[in-house]
N, C-alpha and C positions, 0 to 999 in steps of 0.2 A: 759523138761522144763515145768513149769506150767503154766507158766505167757500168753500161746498162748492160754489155757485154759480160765483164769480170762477176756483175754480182749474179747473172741469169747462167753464168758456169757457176759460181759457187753453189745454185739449187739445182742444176745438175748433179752435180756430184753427190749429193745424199739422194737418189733415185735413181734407186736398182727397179730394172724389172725383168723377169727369165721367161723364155717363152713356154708358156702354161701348158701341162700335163698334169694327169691323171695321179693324185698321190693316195698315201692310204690316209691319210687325216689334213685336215687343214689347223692350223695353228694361228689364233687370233691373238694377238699383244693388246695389252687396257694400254689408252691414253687418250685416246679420244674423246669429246666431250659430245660429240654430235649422233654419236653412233655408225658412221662410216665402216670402223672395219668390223665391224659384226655383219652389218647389211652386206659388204663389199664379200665375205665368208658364207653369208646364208646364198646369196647369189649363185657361187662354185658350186655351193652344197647341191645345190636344186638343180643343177646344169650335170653334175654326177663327178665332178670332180675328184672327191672323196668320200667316204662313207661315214666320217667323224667329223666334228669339230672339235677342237681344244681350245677354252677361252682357258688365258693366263692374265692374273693379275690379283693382288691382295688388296688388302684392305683398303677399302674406299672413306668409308664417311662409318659410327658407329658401327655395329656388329655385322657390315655389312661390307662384303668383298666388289672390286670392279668384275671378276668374274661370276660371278651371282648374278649379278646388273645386267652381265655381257647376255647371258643364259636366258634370263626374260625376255629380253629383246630378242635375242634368235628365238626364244617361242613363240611371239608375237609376229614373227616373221616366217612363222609356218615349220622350224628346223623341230624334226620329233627331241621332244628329250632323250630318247635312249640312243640320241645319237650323239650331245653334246657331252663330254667330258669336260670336267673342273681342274684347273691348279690355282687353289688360292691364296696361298702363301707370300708369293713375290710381293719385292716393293721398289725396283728397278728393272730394268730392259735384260740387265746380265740374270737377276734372279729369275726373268720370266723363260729366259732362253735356258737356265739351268734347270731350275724343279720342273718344267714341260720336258725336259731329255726322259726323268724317272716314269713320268706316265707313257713318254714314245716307247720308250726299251720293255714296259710292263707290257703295252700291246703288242709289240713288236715288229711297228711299224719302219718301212725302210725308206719312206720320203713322206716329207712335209711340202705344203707349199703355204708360206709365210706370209701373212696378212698382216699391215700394220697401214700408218698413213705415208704416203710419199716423202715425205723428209725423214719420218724416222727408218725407213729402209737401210742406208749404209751401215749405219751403227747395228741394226736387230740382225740383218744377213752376215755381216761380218763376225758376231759373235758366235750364230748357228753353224756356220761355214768352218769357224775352229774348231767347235766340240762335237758336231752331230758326222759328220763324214769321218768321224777317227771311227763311230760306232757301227758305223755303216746306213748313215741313216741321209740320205740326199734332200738339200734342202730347194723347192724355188722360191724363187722371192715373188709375190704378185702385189706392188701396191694398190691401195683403193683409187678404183679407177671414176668414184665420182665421190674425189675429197674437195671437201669444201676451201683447204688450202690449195692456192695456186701459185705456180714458180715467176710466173711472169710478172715482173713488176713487183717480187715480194718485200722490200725495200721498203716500198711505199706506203704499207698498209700494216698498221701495228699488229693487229692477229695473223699476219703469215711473219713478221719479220722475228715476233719471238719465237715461234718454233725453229728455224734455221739457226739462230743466236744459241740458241739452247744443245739443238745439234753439234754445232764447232764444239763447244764447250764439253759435251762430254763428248766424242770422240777424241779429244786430246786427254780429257780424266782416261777415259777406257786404255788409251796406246799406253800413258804412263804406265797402268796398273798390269801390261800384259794382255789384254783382253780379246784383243784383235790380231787379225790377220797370221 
């Protein structure tokens, strides 16, 4: 059959991954429910990857931000506070790649390397890749190398197949709106 083919290229295609260097901050996206990419960011941290982290992400649930959430978890995972920075504003992928450019350019940091979960990679690098390299600012993409979504067989199992669904979906919103590439 072909078709395990076509669908195991279409979760390709949203996983980017650059080969990992040294950057001055790491840049964590909210969406996760598991806590993948904070872990998969405290990891870098503690390997010396960077000497920051930047959780991006707004408002969660009451008076309470994903990037709040994000922060506790990297304490609990050993990340010092004074080394995590906040953007808690965003309430999409484009606003988390946007207000985290204002806190890069305030440190004046010249490369990220971009944590999110392996499907949402194409769309989060693709957005960075437009606005942060006009600044000067180089992005690599790492996704979470022990995410609980898997490409193989994502078809078949309702919690990988909406994330990919969701993917196409705004990647075609984003191209419309300019967003990309």
């Amino acid at each position: 059959m072909i078709y395990p083919l076509v669908l195991n290229g279409l979760a390709n295609f949203l996983i980017i991954q650059d080969k990992l260097e040294k950057a001055d901050v790491i840049l964590v996206l909210a969406g996760d429910s598991n806590g993948e990419r904070v872990e998969g960011a405290a990891n870098l941290f503690k390997l010396g990857y960077a000497p920051k982290i930047l959780m991006s992400g707004g408002p969660a649930v009451w008076n309470l931000t994903y990037a709040q959430n994000m922060r506790e978890e990297a304490r609990l995972l050993g990340i010092p506070d004074k080394d995590i920075l906040i953007q808690d504003r965003s309430k999409s992928t484009y606003e988390d790649i946007k207000f985290s450019f204002r806190i890069l350019k305030k440190i004046n940091a010249k490369s990220v390397i971009l944590v999110s979960s392996p499907y949402h990679m194409r769309r989060a690098v693709s957005l960075a890749r437009k606005l942060y390299p006009k600044e000067g600012i180089k992005v690599i993409a790492f996704p979470c190398q022990k995410s609980e979504w898997k490409k193989e067989g994502w078809w078949l199992r309702h919690e990988a197949t909406q994330p990919v669904i969701h993917e196409y979906m705004a990647l075609f919103q984003y191209l419309l709106k300019g967003w990309l590439f």
